[in-house]
Structure formats: structure tokens, C-alpha cells
N, C-alpha and C positions, 0 to 999 in steps of 0.2 A: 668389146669393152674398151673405152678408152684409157687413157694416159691418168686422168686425174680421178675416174670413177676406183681404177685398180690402187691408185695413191692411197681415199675414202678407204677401200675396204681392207687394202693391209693396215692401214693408220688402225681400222677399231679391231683389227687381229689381234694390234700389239698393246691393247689398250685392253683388250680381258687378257692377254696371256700377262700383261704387268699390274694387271689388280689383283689374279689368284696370290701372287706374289707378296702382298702387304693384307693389313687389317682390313675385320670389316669394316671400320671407319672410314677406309679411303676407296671402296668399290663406287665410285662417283660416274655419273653418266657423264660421257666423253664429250657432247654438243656442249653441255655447262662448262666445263673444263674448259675448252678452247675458248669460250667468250670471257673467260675470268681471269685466268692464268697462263695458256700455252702461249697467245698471242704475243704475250710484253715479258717473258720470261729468258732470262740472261743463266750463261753459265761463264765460265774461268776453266781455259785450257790450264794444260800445264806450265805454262811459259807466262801464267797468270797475267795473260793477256784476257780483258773481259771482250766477251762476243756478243753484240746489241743486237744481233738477227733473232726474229720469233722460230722461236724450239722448234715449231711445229716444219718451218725449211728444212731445217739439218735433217728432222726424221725424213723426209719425205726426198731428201736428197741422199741417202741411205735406202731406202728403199727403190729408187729408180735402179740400183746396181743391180738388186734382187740377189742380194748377198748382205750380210752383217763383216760390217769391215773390221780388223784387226785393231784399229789406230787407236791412237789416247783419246783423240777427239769424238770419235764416236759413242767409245764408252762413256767419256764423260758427260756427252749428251740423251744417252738413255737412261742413265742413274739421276741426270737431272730432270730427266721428265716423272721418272716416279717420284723423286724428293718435292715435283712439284704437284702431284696428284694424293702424296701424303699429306704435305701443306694447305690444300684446299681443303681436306677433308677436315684436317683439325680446327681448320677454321673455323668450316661449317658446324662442328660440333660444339665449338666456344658460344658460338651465336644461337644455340640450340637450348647451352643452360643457360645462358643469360635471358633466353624468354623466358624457360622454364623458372628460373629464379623471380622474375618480375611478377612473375602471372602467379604461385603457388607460396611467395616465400615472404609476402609482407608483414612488417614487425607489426607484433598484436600488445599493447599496451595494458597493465594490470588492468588499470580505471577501463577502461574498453571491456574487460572481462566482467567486472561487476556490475557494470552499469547495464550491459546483455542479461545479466541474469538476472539481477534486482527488477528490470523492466519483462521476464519472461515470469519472475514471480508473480508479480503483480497482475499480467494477463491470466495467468491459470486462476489467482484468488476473485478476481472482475467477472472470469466464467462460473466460477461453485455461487456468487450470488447476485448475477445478473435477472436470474428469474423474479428476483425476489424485488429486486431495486427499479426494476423498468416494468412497466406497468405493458398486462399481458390484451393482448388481442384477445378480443372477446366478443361476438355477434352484438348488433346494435341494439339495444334497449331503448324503449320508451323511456324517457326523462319522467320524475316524476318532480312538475312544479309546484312548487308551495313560495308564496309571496309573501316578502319578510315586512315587518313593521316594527316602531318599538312601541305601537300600540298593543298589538296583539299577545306578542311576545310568547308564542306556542311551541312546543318543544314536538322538535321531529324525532319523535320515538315511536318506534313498530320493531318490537322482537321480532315477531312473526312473519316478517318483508323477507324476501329471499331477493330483494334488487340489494345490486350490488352499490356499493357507495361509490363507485366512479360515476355511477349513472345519474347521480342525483344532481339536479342542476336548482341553485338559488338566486331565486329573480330579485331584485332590488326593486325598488319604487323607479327606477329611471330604465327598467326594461334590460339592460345588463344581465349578461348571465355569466355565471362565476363556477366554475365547475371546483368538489373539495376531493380530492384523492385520493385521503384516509377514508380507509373503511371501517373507523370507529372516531368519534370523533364528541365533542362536547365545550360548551361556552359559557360561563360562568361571569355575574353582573353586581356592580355594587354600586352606587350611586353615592355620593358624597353626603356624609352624614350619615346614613347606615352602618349597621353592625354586621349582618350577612350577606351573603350571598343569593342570587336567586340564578337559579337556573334559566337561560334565554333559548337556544338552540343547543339539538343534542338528536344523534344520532347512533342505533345500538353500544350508548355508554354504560350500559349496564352486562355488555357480552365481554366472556372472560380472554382474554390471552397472555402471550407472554411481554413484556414491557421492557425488556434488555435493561440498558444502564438508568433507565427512572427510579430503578430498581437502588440504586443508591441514593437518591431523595432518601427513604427510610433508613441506610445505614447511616448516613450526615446526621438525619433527626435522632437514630438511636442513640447515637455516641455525643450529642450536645445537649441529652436530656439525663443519660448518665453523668454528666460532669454537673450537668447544674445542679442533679439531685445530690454527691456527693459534695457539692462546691471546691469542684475541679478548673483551675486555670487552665485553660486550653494550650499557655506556654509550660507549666508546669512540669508532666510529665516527659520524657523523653527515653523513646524507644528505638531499638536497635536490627535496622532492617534485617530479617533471614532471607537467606538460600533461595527460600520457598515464594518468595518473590518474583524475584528475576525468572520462574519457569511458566509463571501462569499464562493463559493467550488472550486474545483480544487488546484492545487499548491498552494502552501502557504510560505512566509515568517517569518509566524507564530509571526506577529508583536501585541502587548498587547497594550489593548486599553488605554491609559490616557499615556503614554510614548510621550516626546518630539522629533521629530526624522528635519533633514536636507534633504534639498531637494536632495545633492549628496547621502546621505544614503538610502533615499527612491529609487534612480535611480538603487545603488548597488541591491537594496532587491528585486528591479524587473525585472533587467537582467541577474540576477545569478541563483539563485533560481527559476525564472521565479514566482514572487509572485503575485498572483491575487490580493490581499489585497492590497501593495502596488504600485499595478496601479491606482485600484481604490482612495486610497488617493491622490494619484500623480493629476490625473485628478480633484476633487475637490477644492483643490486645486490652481492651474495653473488656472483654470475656476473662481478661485473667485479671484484671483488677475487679471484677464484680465476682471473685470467686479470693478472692487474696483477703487475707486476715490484717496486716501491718500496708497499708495505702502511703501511710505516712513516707514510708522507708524510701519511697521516691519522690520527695519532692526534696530531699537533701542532696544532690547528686547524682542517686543512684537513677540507671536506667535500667529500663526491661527487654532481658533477651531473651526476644520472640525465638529465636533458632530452638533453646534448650526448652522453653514452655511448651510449643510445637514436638516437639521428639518425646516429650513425657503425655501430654493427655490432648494430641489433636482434636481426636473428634469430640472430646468433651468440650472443647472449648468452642466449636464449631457448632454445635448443636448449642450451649448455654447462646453465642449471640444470636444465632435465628430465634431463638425462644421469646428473645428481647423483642424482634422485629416484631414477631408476630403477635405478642402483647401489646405493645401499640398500635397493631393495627386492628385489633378488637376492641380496644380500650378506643380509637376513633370511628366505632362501628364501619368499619371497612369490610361487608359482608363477603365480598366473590375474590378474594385477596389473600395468599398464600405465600408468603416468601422460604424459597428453600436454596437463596445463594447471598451472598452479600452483595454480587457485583453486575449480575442478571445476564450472565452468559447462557446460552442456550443449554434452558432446562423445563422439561412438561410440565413440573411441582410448581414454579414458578413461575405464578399468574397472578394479572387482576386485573381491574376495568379503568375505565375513562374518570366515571363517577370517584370511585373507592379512589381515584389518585387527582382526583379535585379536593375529598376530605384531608389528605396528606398537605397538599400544597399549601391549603387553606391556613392549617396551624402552622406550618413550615415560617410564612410569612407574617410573623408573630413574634419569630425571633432573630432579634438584630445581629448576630453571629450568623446567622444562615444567609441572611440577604446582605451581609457583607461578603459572603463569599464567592456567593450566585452571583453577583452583580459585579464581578472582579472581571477584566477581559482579562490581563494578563498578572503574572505572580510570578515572584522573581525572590531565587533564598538559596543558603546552602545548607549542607546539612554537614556535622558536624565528626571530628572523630573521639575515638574514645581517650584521646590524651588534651583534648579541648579545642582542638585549632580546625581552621575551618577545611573543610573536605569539599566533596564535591560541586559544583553551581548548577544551579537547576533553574530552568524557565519554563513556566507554562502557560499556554494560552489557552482561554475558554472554548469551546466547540458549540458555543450558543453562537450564532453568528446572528441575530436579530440585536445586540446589544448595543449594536453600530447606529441602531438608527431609535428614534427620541420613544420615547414612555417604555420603551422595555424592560426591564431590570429582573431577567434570570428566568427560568429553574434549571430547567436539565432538558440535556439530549438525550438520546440512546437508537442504536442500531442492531443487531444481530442477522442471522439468515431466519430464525423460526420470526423474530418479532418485526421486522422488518422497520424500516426508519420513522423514528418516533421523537414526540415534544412536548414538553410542558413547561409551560412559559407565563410569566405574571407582568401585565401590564397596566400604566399607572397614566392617568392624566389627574384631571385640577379640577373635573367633573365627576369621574367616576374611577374605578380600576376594575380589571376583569382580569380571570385565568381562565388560557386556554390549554386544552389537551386533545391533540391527533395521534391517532395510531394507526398504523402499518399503513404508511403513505406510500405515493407511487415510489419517490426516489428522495435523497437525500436532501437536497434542495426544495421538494415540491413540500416536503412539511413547516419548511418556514412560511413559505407562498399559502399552504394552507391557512394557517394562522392567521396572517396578517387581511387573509379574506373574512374569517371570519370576525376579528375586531374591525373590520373597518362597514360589519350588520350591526352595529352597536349604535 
């Protein structure tokens, strides 16, 4: 063995016998050591004189004796070699949390927290009714063509058809084919200078289901045929939102409980928006003044809190307005029509058809208070507090999105998971006007597209 290999191997003798000696932080492998540290590393005799030679000479000129010499300088060059195998190691370790800091420890910003979860809500509610809103895979079907004219003017009605109404495909006179999405669907015609209506194209408008927020067209007609009967100002009244509000689901007018609100504001909040909250108000309501003795007693001032009417005779009051609904919907022979909510959240009682909700429309637009409201895109109001100053600001915009474009002037939307995305809508030209009604279209968007397929067979 030579001169430098024997150097090598007592150098890494003294290099584990001087690592048992300190932490495990500084047990650092020796080859790393020498290229980082030992080479350029200085110590101070005692004569603090500094010594520029690489540590690694002195050790290795200490060991050529093959003896551990007694002198100052020795020692102080073995305490420096560990002070500088401790120093590496803390180094190593600094640089160790600072990745670790980098990589595990970045600031997370509130808005970053909300906006993760608002967006992770939103994906679970897209899943509960994506079945419902995207139109499903289904084996291919025969088209069944029927050739439209406004000669013939024949209505595509077969109860008894088990083809599905995506399959149904309408030719035009120009060979075009227009596919309708809704699986219940119906198109209503009036020519200028006529008094009715006549039925053109319709498709099982006579099968029952559930109609979500169309379902408010009747609570609007109920509550503007109450006021007319009593010769009720629509500003007159003013009622005192409950509690009972702010808890209900679906759409929302997002109305704040203890605010003063008008019965015309209430009608805006609930046919624009299409607000559940304030139907519910609306109906409580209308129910306790069609049940109240002194009517008078609020047009002086006083308002009605719905909170305390509510906590005394709910269901009475909830049962008197459906009672109402569904007296006008017999009273407009609406045979397959059933209302058993105000606001047409998902419920089985609560059905009707195409047909039964053309005879609704039909009188709806009859009355200039209805088709000012329907025809509103946006409405802008506050609502009031109970020492007279103004309280909350409220904006809302329609969910008819066809208003955007010329002859359309209203009805209503409506969605759910049972009813699935639905429309009834009245359009007006200089020749003729029509209402149309689709239900349970593919997706939200396609029952506008549906409609405007159908007015443009006209």
C-alpha cells in the first residue's frame, strides 16, 4: 500500500470516528465534504495568525507521523475540521427547508378558498342534473316526416306514438330539416283581426308532467285577479318579508328578511328572476287578505307581517292560495292541471300540459299589468324599512333570454331536475301573433332554439 492510498484510508477513519462525535445532521459523506469545504477552509493558530493551506494538508501531514501530535496547532486543526463538517451539515439542512418551505408552504388566499369551493359546488349540482339537461344516447330511430305548410295546418298529435320527440324531424317547403328537442311541445296561431286562437302544430300537448317555474304564470294571474276583484292598487299593499324566505331552494330573488317590499315588486321578483321566495311571500299574503275582515286597515300605512301570519295558521294559508290556483284553473277548463305549490319546485301533485298552459297564457295576455311585467328585461327598486327609509337595492333581470331579439314579449321560463328545461313564450308581429310552449327540452339553451324553430313554421 502506498504513501497516499494509506493517507485515503486513515483520512475516512478519522472522518466516522469525528462524525460519531456530533449530530445526526453533520454525519455528511466525506468525498462531498472535501469538494465543498475541506479544500478552501482556514483556521487561526493561537498567535491568530490565519493559515490559507487546505485543512485537508495539515490532517494528512499529521498523519504521515502516524502519531496525534500534542501541539496547539494540531488541535486546532482537528476541531476545525469538525466545526467545518458541522457547518456543512447546517447548511445542507437550511437548504433542505427552504425547498421544503417552497414546495409545501405557499400562501392560500381567502378568495382562492371560496372560489375552489363555489366552483367544486357547482360541479357536484352540473352532476345531480346533467342527466336531465343533456340529451341522452339513444339507438337510432326512424324520423317520422310530416311536411309543414300553412295550407294544411295539421296538428301532430298521436298519444299512442311511443317515438320519442327527439326523433321527430320537420320538413319545411325548402327540404330543411329542423330537429324539436322538447318532448312535449305545442304552437298556437292568431291572425290579425281574429279573436282566437287556433291550434297549428302540436305534439303529445295533451300528456301531463311536471312544469317547474310556468307554474308561477298562475300564481302572477292569481294574485292580479285578486287585486282586480277587490280593486286592489298593486302599490298599495306592503308586506313585510319572513324568515321563511330566505330558507327556501331553487332560484332566488335573494329578498332579506325584515325589508318592506309592494305587491308590484314582489310580482317583478317573481317573474324575472323567477324567485321562489318571492312566490312564496306573494301567496301568504294574497291568502291572508282573502281571509281578513278589515282590508282597508292597510292601505293607511299598515303593513302585513307575513313572519307572525305564518307562525299562526301556515297551512291554512297555503292550502286557501292553491285553492285559488286551482279554481282558475277550472274556471279556464284546464282539464289535466293540478297545482300543489306556488313556485313549481319539484313535486308529483304538480302537473299539467302544453294545451292547459296555452289556455293560461292565452287570458294572461289580456292583462296589461301581466305583460308589463313579462316584457320587463330588467327591474331595478328598493325595498323599504319599517321606519320609512330606503333599505335594501335590488336588481333583477329576466331569464327569458329571447326578449333580446324583435316580436317576443314574454311569458316564463322554468327548470327543475323532474320537469326538466321548459318555455312559454308569446310572440307578436303586424300580421299575426302566436304562443309557443316546449317542455322538457334537451338543455337550457335548446328550448329557446326550439321555439324560435317553431315560429319561424308560421
Amino acid at each position: 500500500m502506498n504513501q497516499k492510498e494509506g493517507q485515503s484510508i486513515s483520512l475516512q477513519k478519522f472522518h466516522r470516528k469525528s462524525a460519531q462525535s456530533t449530530t445526526d445532521d453533520s454525519q455528511m459523506i466525506l468525498p462531498e465534504l472535501k469538494g465543498r469545504c475541506l479544500k478552501s477552509a482556514t483556521t487561526k493558530l493561537l498567535n491568530n495568525k490565519s493559515l490559507q493551506t487546505p485543512l485537508k494538508y495539515y490532517i494528512n501531514e499529521s498523519l504521515q507521523q502516524r502519531k496525534r501530535s500534542e501541539n496547539h496547532s494540531e488541535y486546532t486543526l482537528i476541531e476545525t475540521y469538525l466545526e467545518a463538517l458541522q457547518r456543512c451539515a447546517q447548511e445542507e439542512k437550511k437548504k433542505k427547508q427552504i425547498q421544503t418551505l417552497q414546495i409545501n408552504s405557499f400562501p392560500i388566499l381567502p378568495g382562492q378558498v371560496i372560489r375552489e369551493r363555489i366552483k367544486k359546488y357547482a360541479e357536484i349540482q352540473q352532476r345531480e342534473v346533467t342527466k336531465y339537461f343533456v340529451r341522452r344516447e339513444q339507438p337510432a330511430k326512424k324520423p317520422v316526416s310530416t311536411a309543414l305548410s300553412t295550407i294544411s295546418q295539421k296538428s301532430i298529435v298521436n298519444q299512442s306514438s311511443k317515438i320519442d320527440a327527439t326523433s321527430i324531424s320537420i320538413t319545411c317547403g325548402s327540404k330543411l330539416k329542423h330537429k324539436v328537442s322538447s318532448k312535449k311541445w305545442a304552437i298556437f296561431k292568431r291572425n290579425k283581426g281574429e279573436t282566437k286562437f287556433q291550434k297549428i302544430y302540436a305534439f303529445q300537448d295533451q300528456q301531463k308532467s311536471e312544469v317547474a317555474s310556468i307554474t308561477k304564470v298562475m300564481t302572477c294571474y292569481t294574485t292580479l285577479k285578486f287585486l282586480e276583484e277587490k280593486r286592489i292598487d298593486m302599490e298599495a299593499i306592503r308586506i313585510k318579508i319572513p324568515g321563511h324566505a330566505e330558507c327556501i331552494d331553487g332560484t332566488s330573488a335573494f329578498l332579506n328578511a325584515g325589508g318592506i317590499m309592494n305587491i308590484k315588486q314582489l310580482l317583478f321578483a317573481m317573474m324575472l328572476p323567477s324567485g321562489n321566495d318571492a312566490a312564496l311571500v306573494l301567496s301568504y299574503a294574497i291568502a291572508f287578505l282573502k281571509t281578513c275582515d278589515n282590508i282597508q286597515r292597510y292601505f293607511n300605512g299598515h303593513f302585513i307581517d307575513c313572519e307572525l301570519e305564518i307562525e299562526k295558521n301556515k297551512f291554512q294559508l297555503r292550502t286557501q292560495f292553491l285553492q285559488m290556483m286551482n279554481n282558475h284553473a277550472e274556471n279556464l277548463k284546464m282539464d289535466k292541471t293540478n297545482y300543489n305549490s306556488v313556485h313549481g319546485l319539484n313535486d308529483a301533485l304538480n302537473v299539467s300540459c302544453a294545451l292547459d298552459i296555452f289556455k293560461l297564457v292565452e287570458d294572461c295576455i289580456k292583462i296589461k299589468e301581466f305583460m308589463e311585467i313579462v316584457n320587463t328585461r330588467c327591474f331595478k327598486t328598493y325595498a323599504m324599512t319599517e321606519q320609512g327609509k330606503q333599505g335594501t337595492y335590488y336588481k333583477w333581470k329576466n331569464t327569458n333570454k329571447l326578449l333580446k331579439k324583435e316580436g317576443w314579449q314574454g311569458i316564463k321560463t322554468g327548470i327543475t331536475s323532474n320537469a326538466g328545461p321548459c318555455f312559454s313564450g308569446y310572440y307578436k308581429t303586424d300580421d299575426f301573433d302566436a304562443i309557443v310552449i316546449v317542455l322538457q327540452s334537451s338543455n337550457m339553451l335548446q328550448r329557446f332554439k326550439d321555439a324560435e324553430i317553431l315560429i319561424k313554421l308560421l
